[in-house]
Backbone atoms as SQL, in Angstrom:
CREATE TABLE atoms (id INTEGER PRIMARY KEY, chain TEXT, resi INTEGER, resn TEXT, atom TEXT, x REAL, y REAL, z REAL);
INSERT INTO atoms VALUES
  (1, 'A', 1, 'UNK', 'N', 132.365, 118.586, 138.668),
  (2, 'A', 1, 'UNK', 'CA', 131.413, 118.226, 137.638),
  (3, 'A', 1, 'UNK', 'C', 130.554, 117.069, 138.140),
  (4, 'A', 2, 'UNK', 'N', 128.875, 116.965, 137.756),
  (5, 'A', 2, 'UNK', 'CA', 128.096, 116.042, 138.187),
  (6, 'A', 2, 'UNK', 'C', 127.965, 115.260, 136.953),
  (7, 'A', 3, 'UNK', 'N', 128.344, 113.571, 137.835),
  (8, 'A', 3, 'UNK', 'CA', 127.921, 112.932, 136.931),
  (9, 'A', 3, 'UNK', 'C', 126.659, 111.963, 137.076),
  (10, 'A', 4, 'UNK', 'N', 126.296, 111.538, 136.319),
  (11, 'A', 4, 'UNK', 'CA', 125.247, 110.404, 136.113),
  (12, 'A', 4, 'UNK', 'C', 125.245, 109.476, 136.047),
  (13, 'A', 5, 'UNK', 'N', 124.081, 108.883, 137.011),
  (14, 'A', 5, 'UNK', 'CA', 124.563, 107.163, 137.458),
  (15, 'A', 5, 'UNK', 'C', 123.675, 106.456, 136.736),
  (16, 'A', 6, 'UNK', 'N', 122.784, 107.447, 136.088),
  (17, 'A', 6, 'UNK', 'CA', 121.271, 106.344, 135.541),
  (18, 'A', 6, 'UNK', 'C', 122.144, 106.221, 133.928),
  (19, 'A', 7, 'UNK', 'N', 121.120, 104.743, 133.698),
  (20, 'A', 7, 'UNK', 'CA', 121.753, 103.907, 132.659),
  (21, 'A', 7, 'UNK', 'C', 119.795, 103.738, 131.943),
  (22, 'A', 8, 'UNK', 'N', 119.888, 104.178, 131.223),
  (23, 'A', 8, 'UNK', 'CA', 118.716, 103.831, 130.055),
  (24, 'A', 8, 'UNK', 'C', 118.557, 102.861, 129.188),
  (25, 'A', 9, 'UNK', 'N', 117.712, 101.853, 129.248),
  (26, 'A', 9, 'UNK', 'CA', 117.534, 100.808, 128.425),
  (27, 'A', 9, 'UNK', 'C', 116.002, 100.412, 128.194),
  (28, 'A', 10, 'UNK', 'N', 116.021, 99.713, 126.934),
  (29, 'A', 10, 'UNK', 'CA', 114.799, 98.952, 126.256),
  (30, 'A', 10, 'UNK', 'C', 113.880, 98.591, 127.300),
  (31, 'A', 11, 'UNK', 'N', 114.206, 97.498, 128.306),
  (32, 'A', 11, 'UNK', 'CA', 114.267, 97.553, 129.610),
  (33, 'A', 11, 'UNK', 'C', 113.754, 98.519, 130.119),
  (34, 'A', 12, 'UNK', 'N', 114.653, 99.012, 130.815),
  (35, 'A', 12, 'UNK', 'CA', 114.277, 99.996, 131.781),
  (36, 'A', 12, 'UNK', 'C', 112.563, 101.045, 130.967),
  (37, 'A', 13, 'UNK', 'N', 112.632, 101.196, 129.777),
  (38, 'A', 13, 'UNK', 'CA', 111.739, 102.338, 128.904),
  (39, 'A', 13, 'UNK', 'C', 110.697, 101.290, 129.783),
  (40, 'A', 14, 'UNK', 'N', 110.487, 100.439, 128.893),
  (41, 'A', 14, 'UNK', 'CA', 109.420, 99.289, 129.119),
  (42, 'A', 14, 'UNK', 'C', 108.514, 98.982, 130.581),
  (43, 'A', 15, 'UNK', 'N', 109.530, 99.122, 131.253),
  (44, 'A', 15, 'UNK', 'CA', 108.903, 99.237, 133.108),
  (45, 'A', 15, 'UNK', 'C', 108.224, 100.318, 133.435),
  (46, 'A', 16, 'UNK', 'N', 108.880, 101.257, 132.647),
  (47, 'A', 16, 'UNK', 'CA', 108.046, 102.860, 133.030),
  (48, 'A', 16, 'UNK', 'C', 106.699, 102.736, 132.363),
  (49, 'A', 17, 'UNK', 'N', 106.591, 102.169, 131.197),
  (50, 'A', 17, 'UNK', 'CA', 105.175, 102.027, 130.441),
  (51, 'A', 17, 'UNK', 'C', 104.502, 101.214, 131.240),
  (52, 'A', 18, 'UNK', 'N', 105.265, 100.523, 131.910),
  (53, 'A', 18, 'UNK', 'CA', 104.327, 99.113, 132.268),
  (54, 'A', 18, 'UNK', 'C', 103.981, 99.674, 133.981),
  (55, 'A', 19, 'UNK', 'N', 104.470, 100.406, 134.735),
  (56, 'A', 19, 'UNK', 'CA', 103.976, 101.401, 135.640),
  (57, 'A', 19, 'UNK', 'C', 102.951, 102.179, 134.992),
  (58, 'A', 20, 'UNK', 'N', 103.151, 103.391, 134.265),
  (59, 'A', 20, 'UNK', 'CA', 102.092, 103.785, 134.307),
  (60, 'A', 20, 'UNK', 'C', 101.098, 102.710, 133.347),
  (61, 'A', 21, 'UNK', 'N', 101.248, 102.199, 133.003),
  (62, 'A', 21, 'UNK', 'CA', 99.165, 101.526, 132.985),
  (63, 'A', 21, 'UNK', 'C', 98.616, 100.851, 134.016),
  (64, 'A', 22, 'UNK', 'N', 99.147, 100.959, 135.208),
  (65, 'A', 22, 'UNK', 'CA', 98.521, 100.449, 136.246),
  (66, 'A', 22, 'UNK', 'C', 97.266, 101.863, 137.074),
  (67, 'A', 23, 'UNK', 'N', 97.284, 102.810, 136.059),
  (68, 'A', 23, 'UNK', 'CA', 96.745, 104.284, 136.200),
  (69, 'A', 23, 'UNK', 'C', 95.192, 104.144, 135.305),
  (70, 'A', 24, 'UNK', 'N', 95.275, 103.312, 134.259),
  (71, 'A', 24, 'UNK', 'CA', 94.536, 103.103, 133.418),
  (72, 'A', 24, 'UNK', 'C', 93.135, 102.184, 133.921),
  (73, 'A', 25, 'UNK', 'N', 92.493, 102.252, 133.150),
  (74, 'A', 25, 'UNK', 'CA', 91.206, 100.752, 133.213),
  (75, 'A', 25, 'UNK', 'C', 91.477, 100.115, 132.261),
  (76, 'A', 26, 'UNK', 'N', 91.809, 100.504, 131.232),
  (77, 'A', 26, 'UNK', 'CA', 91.650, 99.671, 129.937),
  (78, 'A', 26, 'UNK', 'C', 93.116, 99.938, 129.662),
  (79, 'A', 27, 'UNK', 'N', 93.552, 98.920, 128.392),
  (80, 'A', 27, 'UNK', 'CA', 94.937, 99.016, 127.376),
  (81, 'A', 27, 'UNK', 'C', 94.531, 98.607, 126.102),
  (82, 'A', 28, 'UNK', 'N', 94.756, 100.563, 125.809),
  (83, 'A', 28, 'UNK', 'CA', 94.643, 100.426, 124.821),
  (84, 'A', 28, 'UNK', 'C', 95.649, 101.064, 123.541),
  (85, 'A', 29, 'UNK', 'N', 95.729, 101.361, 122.316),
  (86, 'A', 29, 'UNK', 'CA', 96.760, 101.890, 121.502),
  (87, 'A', 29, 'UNK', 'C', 96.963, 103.697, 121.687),
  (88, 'A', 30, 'UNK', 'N', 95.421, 103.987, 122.436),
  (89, 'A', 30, 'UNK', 'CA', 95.532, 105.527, 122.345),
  (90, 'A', 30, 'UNK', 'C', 96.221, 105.802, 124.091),
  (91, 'A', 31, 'UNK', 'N', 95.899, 105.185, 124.723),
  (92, 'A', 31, 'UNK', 'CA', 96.828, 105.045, 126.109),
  (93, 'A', 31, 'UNK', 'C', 97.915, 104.512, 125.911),
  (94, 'A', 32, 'UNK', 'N', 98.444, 103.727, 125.377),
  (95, 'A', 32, 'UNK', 'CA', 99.579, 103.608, 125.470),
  (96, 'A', 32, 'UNK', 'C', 100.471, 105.158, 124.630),
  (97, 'A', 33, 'UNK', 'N', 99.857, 105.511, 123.530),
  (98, 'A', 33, 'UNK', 'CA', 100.350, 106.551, 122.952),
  (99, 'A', 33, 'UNK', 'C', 100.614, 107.903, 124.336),
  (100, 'A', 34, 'UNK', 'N', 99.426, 107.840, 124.867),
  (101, 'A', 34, 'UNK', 'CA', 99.566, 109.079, 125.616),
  (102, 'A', 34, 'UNK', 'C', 100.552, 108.628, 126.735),
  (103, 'A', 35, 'UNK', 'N', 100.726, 107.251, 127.165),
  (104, 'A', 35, 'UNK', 'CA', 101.681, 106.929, 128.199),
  (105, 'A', 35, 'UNK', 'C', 103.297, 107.284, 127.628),
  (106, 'A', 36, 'UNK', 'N', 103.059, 107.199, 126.400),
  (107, 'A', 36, 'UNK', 'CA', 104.811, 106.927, 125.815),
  (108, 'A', 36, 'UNK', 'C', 105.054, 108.728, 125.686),
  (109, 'A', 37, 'UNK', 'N', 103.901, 109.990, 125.402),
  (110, 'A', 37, 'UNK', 'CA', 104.131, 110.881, 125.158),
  (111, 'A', 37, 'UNK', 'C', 104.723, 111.480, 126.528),
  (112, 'A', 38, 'UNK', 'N', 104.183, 110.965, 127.063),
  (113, 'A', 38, 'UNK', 'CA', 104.434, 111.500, 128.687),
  (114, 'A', 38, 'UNK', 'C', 105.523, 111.446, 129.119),
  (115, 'A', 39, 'UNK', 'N', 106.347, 109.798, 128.575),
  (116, 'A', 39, 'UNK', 'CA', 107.589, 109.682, 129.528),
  (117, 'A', 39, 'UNK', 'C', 108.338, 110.588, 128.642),
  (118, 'A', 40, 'UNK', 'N', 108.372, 111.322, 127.432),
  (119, 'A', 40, 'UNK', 'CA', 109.765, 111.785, 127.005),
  (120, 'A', 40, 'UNK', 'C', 110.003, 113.047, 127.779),
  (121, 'A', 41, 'UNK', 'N', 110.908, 113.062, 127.990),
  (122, 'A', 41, 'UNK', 'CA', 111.401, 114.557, 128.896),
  (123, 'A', 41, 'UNK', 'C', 110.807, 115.716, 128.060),
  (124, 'A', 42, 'UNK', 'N', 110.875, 116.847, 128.592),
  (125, 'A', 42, 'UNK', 'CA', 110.130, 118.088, 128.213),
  (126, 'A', 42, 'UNK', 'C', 111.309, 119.042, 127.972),
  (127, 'A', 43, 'UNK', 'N', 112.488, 118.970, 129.367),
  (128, 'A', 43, 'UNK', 'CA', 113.129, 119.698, 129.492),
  (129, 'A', 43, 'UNK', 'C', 114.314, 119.143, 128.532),
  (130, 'A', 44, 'UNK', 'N', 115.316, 120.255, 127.560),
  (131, 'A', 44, 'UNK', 'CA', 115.872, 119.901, 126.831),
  (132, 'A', 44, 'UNK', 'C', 117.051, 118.767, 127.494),
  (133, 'A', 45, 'UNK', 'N', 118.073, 119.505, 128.429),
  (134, 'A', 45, 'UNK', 'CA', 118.719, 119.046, 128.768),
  (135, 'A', 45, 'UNK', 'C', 118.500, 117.367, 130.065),
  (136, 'A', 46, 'UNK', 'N', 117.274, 117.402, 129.805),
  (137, 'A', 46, 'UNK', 'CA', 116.803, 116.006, 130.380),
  (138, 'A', 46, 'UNK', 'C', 117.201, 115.154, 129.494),
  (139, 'A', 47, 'UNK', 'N', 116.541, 115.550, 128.382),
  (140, 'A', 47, 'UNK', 'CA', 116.688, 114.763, 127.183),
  (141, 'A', 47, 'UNK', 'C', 117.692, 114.260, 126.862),
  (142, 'A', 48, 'UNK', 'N', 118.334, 115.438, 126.976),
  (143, 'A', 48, 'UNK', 'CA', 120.047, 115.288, 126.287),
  (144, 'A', 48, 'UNK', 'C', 120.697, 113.595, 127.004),
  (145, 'A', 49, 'UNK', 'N', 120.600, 114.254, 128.618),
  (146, 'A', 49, 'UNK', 'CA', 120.905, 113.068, 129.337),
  (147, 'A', 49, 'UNK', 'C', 120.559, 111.673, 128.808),
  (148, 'A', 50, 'UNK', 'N', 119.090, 111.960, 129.166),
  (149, 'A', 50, 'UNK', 'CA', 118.357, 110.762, 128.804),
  (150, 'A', 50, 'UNK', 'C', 118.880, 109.740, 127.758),
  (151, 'A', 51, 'UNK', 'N', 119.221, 110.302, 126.785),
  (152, 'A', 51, 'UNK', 'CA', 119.599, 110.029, 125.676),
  (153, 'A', 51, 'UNK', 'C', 121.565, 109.261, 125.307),
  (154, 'A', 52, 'UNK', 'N', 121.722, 110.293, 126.167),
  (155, 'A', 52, 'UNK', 'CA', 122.991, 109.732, 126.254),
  (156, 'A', 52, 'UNK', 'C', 123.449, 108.882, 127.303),
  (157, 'A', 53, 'UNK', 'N', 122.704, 108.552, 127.794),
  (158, 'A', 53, 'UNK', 'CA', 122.716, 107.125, 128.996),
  (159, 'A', 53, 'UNK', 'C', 121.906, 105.770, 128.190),
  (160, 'A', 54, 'UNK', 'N', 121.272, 105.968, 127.189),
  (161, 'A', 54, 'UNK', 'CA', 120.547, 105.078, 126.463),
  (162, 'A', 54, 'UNK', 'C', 121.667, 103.919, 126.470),
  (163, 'A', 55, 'UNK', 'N', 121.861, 102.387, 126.961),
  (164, 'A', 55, 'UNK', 'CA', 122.296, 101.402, 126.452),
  (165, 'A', 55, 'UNK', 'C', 121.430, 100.612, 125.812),
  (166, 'A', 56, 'UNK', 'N', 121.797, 100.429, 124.259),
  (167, 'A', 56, 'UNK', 'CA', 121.133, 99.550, 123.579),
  (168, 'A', 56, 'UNK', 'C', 121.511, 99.581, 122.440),
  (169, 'A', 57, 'UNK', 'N', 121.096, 98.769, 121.568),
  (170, 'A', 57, 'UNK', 'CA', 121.170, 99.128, 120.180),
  (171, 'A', 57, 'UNK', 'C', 120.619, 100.329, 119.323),
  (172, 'A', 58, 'UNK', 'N', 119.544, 101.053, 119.698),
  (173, 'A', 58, 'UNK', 'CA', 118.858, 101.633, 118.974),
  (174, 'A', 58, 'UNK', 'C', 119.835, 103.211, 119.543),
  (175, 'A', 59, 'UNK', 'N', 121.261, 103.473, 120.153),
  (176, 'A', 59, 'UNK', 'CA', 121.296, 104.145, 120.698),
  (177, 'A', 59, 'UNK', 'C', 122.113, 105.102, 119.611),
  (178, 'A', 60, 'UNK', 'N', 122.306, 104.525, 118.504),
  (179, 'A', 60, 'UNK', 'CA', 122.792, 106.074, 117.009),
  (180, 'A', 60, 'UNK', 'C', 121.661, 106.281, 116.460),
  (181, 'A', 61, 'UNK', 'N', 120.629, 105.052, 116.517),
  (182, 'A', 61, 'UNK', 'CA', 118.782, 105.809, 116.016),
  (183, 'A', 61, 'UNK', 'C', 118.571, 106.567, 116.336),
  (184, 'A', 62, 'UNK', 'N', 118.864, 106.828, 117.914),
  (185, 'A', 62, 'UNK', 'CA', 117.747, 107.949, 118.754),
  (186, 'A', 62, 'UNK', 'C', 119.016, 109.387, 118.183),
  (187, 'A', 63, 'UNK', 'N', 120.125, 109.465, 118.003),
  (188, 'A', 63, 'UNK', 'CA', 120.766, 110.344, 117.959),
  (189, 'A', 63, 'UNK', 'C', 120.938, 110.999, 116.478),
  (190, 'A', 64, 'UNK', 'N', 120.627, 110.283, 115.363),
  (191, 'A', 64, 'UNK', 'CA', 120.936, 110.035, 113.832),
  (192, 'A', 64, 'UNK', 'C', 119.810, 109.740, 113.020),
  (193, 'A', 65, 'UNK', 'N', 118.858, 109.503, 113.235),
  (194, 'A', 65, 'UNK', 'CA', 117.582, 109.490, 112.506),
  (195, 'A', 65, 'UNK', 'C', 116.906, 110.137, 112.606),
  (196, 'A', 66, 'UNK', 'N', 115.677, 110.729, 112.125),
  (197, 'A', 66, 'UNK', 'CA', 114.983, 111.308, 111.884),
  (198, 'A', 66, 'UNK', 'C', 113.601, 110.802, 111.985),
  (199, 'A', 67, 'UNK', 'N', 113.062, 110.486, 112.567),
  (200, 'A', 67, 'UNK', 'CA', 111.486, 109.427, 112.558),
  (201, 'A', 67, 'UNK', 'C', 110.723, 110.659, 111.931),
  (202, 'A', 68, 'UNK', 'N', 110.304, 110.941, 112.952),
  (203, 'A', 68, 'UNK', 'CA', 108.773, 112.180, 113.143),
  (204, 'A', 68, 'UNK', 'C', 109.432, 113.636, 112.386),
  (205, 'A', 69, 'UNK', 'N', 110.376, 113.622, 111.959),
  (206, 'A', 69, 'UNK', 'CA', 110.904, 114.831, 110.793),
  (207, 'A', 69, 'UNK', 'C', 110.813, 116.510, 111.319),
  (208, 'A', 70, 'UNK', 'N', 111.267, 116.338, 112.823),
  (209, 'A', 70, 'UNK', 'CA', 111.899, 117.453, 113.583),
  (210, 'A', 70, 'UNK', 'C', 112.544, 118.710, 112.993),
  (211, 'A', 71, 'UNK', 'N', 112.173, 119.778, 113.237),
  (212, 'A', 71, 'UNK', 'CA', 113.096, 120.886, 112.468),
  (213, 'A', 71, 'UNK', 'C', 114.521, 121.133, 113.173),
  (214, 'A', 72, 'UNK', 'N', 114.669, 121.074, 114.514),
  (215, 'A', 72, 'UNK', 'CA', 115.923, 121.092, 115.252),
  (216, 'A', 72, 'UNK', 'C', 116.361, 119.820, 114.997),
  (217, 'A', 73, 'UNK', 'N', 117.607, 119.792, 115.884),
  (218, 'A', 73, 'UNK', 'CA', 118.085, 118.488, 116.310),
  (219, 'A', 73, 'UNK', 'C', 117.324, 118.029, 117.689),
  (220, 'A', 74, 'UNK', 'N', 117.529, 119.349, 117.915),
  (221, 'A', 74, 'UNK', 'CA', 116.416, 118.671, 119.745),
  (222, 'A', 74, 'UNK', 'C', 115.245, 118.410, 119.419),
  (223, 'A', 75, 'UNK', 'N', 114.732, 118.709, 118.157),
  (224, 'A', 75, 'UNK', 'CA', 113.448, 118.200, 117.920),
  (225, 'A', 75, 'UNK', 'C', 113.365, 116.356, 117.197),
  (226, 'A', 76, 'UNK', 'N', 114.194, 116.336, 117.012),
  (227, 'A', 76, 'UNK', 'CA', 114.412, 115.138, 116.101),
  (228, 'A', 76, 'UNK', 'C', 114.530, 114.649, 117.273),
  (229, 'A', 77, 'UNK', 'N', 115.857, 114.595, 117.705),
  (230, 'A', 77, 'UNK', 'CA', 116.336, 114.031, 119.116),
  (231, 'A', 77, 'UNK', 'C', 114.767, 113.688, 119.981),
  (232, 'A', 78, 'UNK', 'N', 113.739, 114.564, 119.824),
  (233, 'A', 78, 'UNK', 'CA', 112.501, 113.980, 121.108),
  (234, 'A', 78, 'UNK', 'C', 111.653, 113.079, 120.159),
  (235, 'A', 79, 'UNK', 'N', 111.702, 113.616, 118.671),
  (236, 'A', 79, 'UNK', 'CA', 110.802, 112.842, 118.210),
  (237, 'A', 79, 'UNK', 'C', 111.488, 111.001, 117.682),
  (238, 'A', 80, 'UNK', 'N', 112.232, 111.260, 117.906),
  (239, 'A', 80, 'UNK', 'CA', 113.369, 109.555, 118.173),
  (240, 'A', 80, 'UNK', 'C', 113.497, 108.659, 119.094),
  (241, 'A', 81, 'UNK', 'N', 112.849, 109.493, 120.296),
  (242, 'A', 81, 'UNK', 'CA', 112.811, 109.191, 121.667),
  (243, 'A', 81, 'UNK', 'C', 111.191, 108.682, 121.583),
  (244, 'A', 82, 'UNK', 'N', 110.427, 109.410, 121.284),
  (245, 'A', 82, 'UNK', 'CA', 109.152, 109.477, 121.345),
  (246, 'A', 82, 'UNK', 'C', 108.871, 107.591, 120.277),
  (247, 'A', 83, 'UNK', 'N', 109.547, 107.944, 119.050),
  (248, 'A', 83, 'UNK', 'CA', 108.963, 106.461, 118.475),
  (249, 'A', 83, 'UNK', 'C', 109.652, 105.627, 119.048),
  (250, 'A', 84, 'UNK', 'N', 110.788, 105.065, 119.813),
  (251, 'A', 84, 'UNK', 'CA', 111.453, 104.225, 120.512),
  (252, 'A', 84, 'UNK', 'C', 110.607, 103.777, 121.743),
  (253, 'A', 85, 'UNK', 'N', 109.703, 104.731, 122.340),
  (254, 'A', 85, 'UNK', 'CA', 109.064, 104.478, 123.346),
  (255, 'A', 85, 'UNK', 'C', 107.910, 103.653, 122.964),
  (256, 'A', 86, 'UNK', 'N', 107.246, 104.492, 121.771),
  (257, 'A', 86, 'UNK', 'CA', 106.030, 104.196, 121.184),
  (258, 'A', 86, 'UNK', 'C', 106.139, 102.103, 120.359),
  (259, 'A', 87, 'UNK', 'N', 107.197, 102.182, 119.962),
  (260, 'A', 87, 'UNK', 'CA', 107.704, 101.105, 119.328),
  (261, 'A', 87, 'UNK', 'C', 107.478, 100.053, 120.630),
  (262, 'A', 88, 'UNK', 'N', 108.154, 100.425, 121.731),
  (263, 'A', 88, 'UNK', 'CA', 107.793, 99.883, 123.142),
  (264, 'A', 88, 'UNK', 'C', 106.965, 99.501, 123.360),
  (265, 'A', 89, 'UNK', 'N', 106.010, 99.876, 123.285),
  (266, 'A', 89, 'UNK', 'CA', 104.388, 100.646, 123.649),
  (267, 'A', 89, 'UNK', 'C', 104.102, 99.497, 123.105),
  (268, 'A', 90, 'UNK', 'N', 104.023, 99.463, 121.916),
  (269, 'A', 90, 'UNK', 'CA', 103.261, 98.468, 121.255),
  (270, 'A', 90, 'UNK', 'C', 103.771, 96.687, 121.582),
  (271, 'A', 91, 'UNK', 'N', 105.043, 96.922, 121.714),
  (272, 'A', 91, 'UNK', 'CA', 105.304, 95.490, 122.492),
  (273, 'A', 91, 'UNK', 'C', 104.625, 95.490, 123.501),
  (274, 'A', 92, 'UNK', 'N', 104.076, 96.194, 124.597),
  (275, 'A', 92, 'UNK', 'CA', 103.607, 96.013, 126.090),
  (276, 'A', 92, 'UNK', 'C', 102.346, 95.749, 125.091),
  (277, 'A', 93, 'UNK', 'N', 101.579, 96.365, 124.535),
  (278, 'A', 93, 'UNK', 'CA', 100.556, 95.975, 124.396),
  (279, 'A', 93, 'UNK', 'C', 99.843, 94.853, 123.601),
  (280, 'A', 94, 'UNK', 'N', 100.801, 94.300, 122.304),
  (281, 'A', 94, 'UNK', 'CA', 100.674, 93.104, 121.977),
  (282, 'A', 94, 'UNK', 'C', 100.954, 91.773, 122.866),
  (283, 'A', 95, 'UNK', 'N', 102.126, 91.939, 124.163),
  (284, 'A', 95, 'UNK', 'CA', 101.770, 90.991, 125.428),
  (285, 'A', 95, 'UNK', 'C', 100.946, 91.430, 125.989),
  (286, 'A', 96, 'UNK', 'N', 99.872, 92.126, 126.670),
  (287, 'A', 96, 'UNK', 'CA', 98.842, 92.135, 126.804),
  (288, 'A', 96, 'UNK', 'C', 97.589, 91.577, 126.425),
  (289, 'A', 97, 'UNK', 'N', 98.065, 91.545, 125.233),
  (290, 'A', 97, 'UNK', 'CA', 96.591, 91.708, 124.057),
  (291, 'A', 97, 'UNK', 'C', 96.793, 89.402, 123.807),
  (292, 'A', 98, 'UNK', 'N', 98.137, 89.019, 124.167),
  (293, 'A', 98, 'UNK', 'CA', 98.586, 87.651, 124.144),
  (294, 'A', 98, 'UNK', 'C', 97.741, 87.076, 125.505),
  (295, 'A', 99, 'UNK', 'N', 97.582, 88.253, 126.326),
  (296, 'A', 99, 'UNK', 'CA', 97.385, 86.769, 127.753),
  (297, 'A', 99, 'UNK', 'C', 95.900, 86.730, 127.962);
């Protein structure tokens, strides 16, 4: 059986946003949206992972809530992922919008 060494965090989300806007000219709320849509996995079982390597607090949110009101669970499950990122998002861009 393969296991998994990657560890997911607030952190870690945050670096990936903050990579890709170095792609950008500007920062703004509709780029950051399309940056955060991008990182969520596509493929289910990415997700799954993804998700279950999450260390943090928000890590029974992403599994147990409902944000964006998904008809699956795998749909919930991306759209949980998706505002956690987005929630992100907007921290990178209010330090931005600070300096």
């Amino acid at each position: 059986m393969e296991t998994c060494e990657a560890v997911n965090s607030r952190w870690s989300m945050k670096q990936e946003i903050i990579d890709d806007l170095e792609n950008y000219d500007e920062v703004n709320e509709d780029n950051i949206r399309e940056i955060c849509d991008s990182l969520v996995p596509v493929y289910n079982s990415i997700l799954i992972d993804f998700c279950a390597h999450y260390q943090g607090e928000e890590f029974w949110e992403l599994w147990l809530s409902d944000s964006i009101g998904g008809e699956t669970p795998i749909d919930m499950l991306r759209g949980n992922l998706f505002s956690l990122y987005l929630e992100i998002g907007q921290e990178v861009l209010s330090e931005r919008e600070e300096e």
